[in-house]
N, C-alpha and C positions, 0 to 999 in steps of 0.2 A: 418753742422747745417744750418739749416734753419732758415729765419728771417722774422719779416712782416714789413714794412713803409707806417704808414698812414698819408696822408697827402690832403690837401684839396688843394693846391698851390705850384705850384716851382716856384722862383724866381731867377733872377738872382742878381749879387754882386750891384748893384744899384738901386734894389727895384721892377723891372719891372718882371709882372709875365710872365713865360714862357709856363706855364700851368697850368688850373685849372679847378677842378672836384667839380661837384653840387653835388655830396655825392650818386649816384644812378648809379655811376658807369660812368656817360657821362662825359668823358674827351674835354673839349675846349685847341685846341692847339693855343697858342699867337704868339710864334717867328715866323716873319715871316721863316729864315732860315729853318725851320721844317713843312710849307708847299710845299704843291703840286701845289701850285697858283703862278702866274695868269693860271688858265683851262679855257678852255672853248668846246662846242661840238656844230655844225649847222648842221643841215639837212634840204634834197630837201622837202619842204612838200607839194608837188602837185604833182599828177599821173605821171607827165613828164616833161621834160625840152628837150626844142630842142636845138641843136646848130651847127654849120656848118661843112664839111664836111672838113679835110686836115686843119684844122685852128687849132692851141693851143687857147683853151677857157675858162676863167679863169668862176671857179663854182662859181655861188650865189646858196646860200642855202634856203635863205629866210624863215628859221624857227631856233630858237633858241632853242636850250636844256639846254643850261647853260653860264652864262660867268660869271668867279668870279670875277673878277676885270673890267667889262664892257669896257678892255681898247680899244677898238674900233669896226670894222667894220666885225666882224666875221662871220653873216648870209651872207651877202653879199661878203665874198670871201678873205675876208682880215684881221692879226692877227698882231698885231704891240705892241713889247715888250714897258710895260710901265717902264716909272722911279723905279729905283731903282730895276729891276725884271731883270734884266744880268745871264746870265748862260746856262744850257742846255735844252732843250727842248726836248719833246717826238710830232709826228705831226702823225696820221694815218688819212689816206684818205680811202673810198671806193665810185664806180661810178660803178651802176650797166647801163649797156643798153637794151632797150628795142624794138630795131629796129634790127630785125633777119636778115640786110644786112649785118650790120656791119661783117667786117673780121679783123682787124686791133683796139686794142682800147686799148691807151696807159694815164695814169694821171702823175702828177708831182707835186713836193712841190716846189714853186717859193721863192727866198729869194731875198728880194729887187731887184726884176724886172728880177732877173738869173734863170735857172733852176737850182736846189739843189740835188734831187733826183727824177728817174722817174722809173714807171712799166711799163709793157706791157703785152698783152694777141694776142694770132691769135686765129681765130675758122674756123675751114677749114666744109664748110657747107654740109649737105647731104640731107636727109630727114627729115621734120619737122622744130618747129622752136628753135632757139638758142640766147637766151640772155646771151651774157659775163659781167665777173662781174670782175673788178678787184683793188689789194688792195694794197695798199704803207703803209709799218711805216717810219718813221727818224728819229734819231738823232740827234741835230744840237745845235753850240754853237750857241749863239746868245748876241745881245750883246744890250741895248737900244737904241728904235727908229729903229732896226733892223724888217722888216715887211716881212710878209707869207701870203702864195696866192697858192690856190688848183686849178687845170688848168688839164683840159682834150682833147684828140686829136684824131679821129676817121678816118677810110679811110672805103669807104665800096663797095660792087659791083651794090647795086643798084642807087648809084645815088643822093639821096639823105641826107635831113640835119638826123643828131642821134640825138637820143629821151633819155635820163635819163630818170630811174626809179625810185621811192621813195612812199611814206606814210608817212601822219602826224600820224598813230600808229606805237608808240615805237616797238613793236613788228615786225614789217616788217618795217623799215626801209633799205633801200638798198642803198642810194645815202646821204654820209656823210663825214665832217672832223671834225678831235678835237686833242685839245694841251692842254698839261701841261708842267711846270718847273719840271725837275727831282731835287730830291734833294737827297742830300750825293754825290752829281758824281762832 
């Protein structure tokens, strides 16, 4: 047997609502426990980004898409758990490149000033040209005051500095990172 509960609020045993619905269906969630925050998402939003050649180079994004809890320096390359936000995190990187020398082009999620997790791509070259693109998710406990940092690393045959790719249209963006708090984990 089936049943229905209608309710405009849940509260919990000390009066504090945990959730409430404006009657049209749009649920607002309260506790914090039961978001997805602090999120946040930066991207490259200029045709290119140079950077140097055999060097780990940490990304500025210089374009924001979102940060819920503004807890700090996220377009610019850096995500720092604010008070009271402890627990697990989700981090996905992408860094497309746009300089067809490149052979070698590896990113990495930095955890206070360590590397955490790192990808890699080769592109072994022939005819035409070949922009590699490549993409990290993570994991990571983290704990307040515990900071993250997106960092990229190229090697290539011609010579010179690598070029990131990106657009300020959401649509083509190609040069990106973003986090959220997992919850239930």
């Amino acid at each position: 047997m089936a049943g229905i509960l209608k309710v405009d609020k849940y509260q919990d045993f000390n009066g504090n609502d945990i959730m409430t619905s404006d009657g049209s269906g749009n649920v607002t969630v309260n506790a914090g426990g039961m978001k997805n925050t602090p999120a946040f998402a930066a991207y490259l939003n200029s045709a290119s980004h140079q950077f140097a050649e055999n060097t780990w180079t940490r990304l500025q994004m210089y374009g924001g898409e979102f940060d819920t809890d503004g807890p700090d320096d996220t377009a610019n390359g850096r995500f720092t758990i604010p008070t009271g936000a402890a627990g697990k995190y989700n981090f996905n990187i992408q860094v497309r490149s746009i300089n067809n020398h490149t052979i070698r082009f590896l990113i990495a999620l930095y955890k206070n000033g360590s590397k955490h997790a790192q990808q890699e791509t080769r592109v072994a070259f022939g005819s035409g040209t070949t922009f590699p693109c490549v993409s990290l998710t993570a994991s990571v406990d983290a704990a307040v005051g515990d900071y993250f940092e997106a960092y990229a690393y190229h090697t290539n045959t011609g010579g010179d500095n690598g070029f990131l790719g990106s657009s300020s249209s959401t649509a083509t963006r190609e040069t990106w990172w973003s986090g959220n708090k997992i919850i239930g984990a």
